[in-house]
C-alpha positions, -999 to 999 in steps of 0.1 A, spaced: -577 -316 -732 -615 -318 -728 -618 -330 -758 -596 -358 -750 -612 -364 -715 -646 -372 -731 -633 -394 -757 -614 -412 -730 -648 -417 -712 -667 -429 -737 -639 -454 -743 -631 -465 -713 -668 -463 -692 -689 -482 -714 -671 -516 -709 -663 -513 -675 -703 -501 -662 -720 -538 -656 -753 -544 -664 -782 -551 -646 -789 -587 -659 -755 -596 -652 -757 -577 -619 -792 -598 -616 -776 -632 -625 -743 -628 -605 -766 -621 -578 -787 -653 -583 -760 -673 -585 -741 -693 -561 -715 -675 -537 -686 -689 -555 -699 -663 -583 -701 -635 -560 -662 -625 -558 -663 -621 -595 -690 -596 -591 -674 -575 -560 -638 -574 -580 -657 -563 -609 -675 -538 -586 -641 -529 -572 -625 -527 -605 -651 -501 -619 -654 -481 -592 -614 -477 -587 -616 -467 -628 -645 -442 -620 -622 -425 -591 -593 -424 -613 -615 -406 -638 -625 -385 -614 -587 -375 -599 -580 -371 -632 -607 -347 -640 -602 -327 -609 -565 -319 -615 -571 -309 -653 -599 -285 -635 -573 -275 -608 -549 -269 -638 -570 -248 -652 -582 -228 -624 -544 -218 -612 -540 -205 -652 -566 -185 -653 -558 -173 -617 -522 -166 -630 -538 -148 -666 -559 -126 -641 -530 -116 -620 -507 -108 -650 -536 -90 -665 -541 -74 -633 -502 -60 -632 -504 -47 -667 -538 -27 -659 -523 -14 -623 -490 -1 -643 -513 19 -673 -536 34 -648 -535 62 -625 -543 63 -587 -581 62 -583 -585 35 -611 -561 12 -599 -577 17 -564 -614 -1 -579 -592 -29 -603 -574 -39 -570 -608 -41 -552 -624 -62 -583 -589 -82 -589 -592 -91 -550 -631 -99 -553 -618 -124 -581 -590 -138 -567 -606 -147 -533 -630 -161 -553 -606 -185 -574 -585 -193 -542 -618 -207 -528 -622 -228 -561 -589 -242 -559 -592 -247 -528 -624 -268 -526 -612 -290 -560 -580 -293 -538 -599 -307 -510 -621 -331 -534 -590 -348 -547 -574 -355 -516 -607 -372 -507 -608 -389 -538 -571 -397 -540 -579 -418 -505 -609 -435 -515 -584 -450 -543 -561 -458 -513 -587 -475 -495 -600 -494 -525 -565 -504 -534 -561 -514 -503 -587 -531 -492 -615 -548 -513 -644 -565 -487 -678 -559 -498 -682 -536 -472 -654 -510 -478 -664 -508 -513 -703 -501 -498 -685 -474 -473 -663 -460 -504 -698 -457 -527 -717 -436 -500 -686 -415 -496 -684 -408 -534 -726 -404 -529 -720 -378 -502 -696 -357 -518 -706 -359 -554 -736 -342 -555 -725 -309 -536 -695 -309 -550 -708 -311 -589 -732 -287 -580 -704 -261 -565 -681 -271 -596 -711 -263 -620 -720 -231 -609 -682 -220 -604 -673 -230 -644 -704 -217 -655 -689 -183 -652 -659 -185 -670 -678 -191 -707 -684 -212 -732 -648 -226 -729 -659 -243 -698 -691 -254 -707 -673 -290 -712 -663 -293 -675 -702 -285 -668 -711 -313 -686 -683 -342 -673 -701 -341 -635 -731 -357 -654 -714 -384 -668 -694 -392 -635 -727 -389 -621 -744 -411 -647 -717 -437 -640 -711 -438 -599 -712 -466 -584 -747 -451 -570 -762 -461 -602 -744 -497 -601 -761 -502 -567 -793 -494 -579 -792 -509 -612 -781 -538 -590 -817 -536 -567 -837 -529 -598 -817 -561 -613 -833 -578 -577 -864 -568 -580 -876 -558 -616 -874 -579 -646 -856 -579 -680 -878 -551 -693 -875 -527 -668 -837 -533 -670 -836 -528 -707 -857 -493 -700 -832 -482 -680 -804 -488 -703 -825 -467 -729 -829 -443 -704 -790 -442 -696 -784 -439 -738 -806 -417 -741 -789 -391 -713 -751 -403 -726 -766 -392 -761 -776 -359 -747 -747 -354 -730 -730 -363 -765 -752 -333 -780 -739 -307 -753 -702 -319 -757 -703 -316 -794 -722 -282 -790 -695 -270 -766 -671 -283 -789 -687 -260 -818 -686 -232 -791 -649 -237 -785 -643 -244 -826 -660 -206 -830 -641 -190 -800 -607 -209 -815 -615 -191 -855 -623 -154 -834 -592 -158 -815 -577 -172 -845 -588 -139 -866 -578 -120 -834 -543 -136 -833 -539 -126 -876 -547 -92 -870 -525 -88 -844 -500 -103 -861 -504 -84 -891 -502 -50 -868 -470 -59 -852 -457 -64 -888 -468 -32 -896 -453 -15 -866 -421 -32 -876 -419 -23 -911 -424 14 -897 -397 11 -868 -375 -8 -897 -382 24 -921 -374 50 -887 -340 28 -882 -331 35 -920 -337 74 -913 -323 74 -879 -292 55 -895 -292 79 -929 -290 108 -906 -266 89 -881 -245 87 -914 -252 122 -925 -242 137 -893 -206 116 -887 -196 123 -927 -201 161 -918 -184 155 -889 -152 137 -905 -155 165 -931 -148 190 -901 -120 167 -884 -106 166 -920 -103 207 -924 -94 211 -895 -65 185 -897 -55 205 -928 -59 236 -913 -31 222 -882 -9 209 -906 -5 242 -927 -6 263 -890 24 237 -881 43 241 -916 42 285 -911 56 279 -876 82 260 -887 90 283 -915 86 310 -892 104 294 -864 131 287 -892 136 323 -904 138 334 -866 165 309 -864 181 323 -890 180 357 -878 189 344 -846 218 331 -863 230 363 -881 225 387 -846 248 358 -833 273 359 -859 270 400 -857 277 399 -824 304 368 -825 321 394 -853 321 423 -828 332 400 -800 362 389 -815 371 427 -828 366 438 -791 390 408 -781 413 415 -804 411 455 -794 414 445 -758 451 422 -768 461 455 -786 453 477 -756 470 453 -738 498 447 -753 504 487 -755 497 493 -713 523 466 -712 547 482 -733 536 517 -714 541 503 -683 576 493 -692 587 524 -701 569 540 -670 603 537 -648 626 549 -669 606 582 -676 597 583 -641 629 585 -630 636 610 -656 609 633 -641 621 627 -607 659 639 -615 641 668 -634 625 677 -604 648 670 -583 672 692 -598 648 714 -602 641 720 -563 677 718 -559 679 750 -578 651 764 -564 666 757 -528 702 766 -539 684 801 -551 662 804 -515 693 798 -496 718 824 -520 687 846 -516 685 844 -482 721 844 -475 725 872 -495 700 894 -484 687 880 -452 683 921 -438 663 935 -470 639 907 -468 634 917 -431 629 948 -440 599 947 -463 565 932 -456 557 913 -487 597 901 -490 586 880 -457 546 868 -466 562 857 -498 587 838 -484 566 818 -458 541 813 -485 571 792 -504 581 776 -469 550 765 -466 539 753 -503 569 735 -500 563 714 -471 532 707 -483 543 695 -507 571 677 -491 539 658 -467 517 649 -503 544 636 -522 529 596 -523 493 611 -530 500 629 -559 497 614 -593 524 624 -617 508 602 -648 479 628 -646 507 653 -652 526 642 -680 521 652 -718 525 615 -727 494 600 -709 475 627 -723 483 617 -759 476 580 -752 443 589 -738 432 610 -768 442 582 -793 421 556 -771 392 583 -777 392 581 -816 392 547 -820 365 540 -795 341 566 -816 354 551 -847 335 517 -842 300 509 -849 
């Protein structure tokens, strides 16, 4: 971009500086030649503040990238170090910063001074404005240069260039026109032609330290060309390595899932033979299941079919109950009809002798009395209990009871 400015300016300032004969002879001649001379006047000094806005934003452009670089290299140092050294880079970043916000600052200033002197000369263009606009640009060009060189001068060999463009302004201000323009008034064609020696003569200097700052930025581009190759060649490096650590990470990834589907496998095998001896287990308890319930079905329907048989022979039993209870009873009955039928002949008979003796009479009340009792029990009693015939049944229900399993 430098490089491009002062090609620009050796283009464009040449043609448009006047000389000092024509200065002379524009001077000499009639007013009607003097309008020419002012718009010419005009013309190069509005081209001389446009190369100086133009100048002063590249600068300014400059200035707020390095001021960015510095605080992005400042954030990268204040994240690696500890405590106490980030304490002295803050100091030093702050030192540099205040000191580039001052730059930017000032070259901001400059070029809102410079962007209305090219409002003024665009706007107006009497003789006298132009004289007000060229000790304006006087004023402020030599401090300001002066500030600008010693500020870039820090920053290296890179800005050697923008060192070196203040001279050239300076060698073409409209300063120089107005005293090229006096010398044109008052000295002749020779001293006129010395001076334009002694401008070559400086522009060819100038030339010298623009093409040795150009040699300077050629060397600085190769180092940070060499710079950049290494760099580049280390990151490859470190990306074949992390490439080669992916392939082992990834061969052990592998490694590490195969002997873990190997595991999933076995033990999927080991389930399905677990589930095949359950059901074959489950199976034969079935099957025993089965047998205990046809065992017990068997014995069920032999109990069933003992309890119909029992039945049917309590009801045949209890048919025939009646008919040999009432047997009983007229065997009884006729059996205390003897028995009274005997008391009474007895008694009857011998009613004195019984009197008589002591054990005739106990033995008698002890019937009497036996038979009333028995006469007041007679529902309580159970004659089945009694009889020979219920006791045979019972015995036969006995053996075939202990005969079964």
């Amino acid at each position: 971009m430098q490089a491009e400015q002062n090609k620009s300016q050796r283009s464009t300032l040449p043609p448009n500086v006047p000389s000092s004969k024509s200065l002379a002879s524009n001077e000499d001649r009639p007013s009607g030649h003097s309008s020419i001379s002012d718009g010419e006047l005009a013309h190069n000094l509005q081209e001389s503040v446009k190369h100086r806005i133009f100048y002063l934003s590249e600068q300014l452009k400059v200035e707020t990238v390095s001021r960015d670089v510095n605080t992005m290299s400042y954030l990268k140092l204040v994240s690696k170090a500890d405590q106490r050294q980030a304490l002295y880079i803050r100091q030093a970043f702050e030192k540099v910063n205040q000191r580039a916000s001052a730059t930017i600052a000032q070259i901001e200033r400059r070029l809102r001074q410079c962007q209305q002197q090219l409002q003024e000369l665009e706007s107006c263009r009497t003789p006298g404005s132009m004289l007000r606009v060229e000790s304006s640009l006087d004023s402020c060009e030599q401090p300001s240069m002066r500030a600008l060189a010693s500020e870039t001068s820090k920053l290296g060999e890179e800005d050697g260039l923008l060192t070196s463009l203040p001279d050239l302004s300076k060698a073409f201000s409209p300063k120089n026109h107005l005293s090229a323009l006096q010398l044109g008034k008052i000295s002749d064609a020779k001293s006129v032609a010395k001076h334009q020696k002694l401008l070559l003569e400086k522009m060819k200097e100038n030339l010298k330290e623009v093409s040795r700052v150009h040699i300077g930025l050629q060397v600085s581009y190769q180092s940070l060309k060499g710079r950049y190759l290494r760099d580049l060649q280390e990151s490859l490096q470190s990306l074949q390595k992390e490439k080669f650590r992916q392939a082992l990470m990834e061969e052990q990834v592998n490694d590490h899932l195969q002997v873990h589907l190997d595991e999933i496998y076995h033990l999927k095998q080991n389930l399905a033979c677990t589930e095949e001896k359950m059901a074959y287990l489950s199976y034969e308890r079935d099957k025993e299941i089965l047998e205990v319930m046809e065992n017990f079905k068997d014995r069920i329907s032999k109990l069933e079919h003992l309890q119909e048989v029992t039945e049917v022979g309590m009801t045949a039993k209890l048919r025939s109950y009646p008919l040999k209870f009432l047997f009983r009873l007229v065997s009884l009955l006729l059996t205390l009809a003897t028995i009274l039928l005997v008391l009474v002949s007895t008694v009857c008979s011998c009613p004195f002798t019984l009197v008589k003796s002591r054990l005739r009479t106990c033995t008698i009340l002890i019937l009497l009395g036996l038979g009333a009792l028995v006469w007041y029990k007679w529902h309580t009693i159970d004659w089945q209990a009694w009889s020979p015939f219920s006791w045979r049944l019972d015995s036969k229900d006995t053996k075939t009871s202990s005969d079964e399993p």
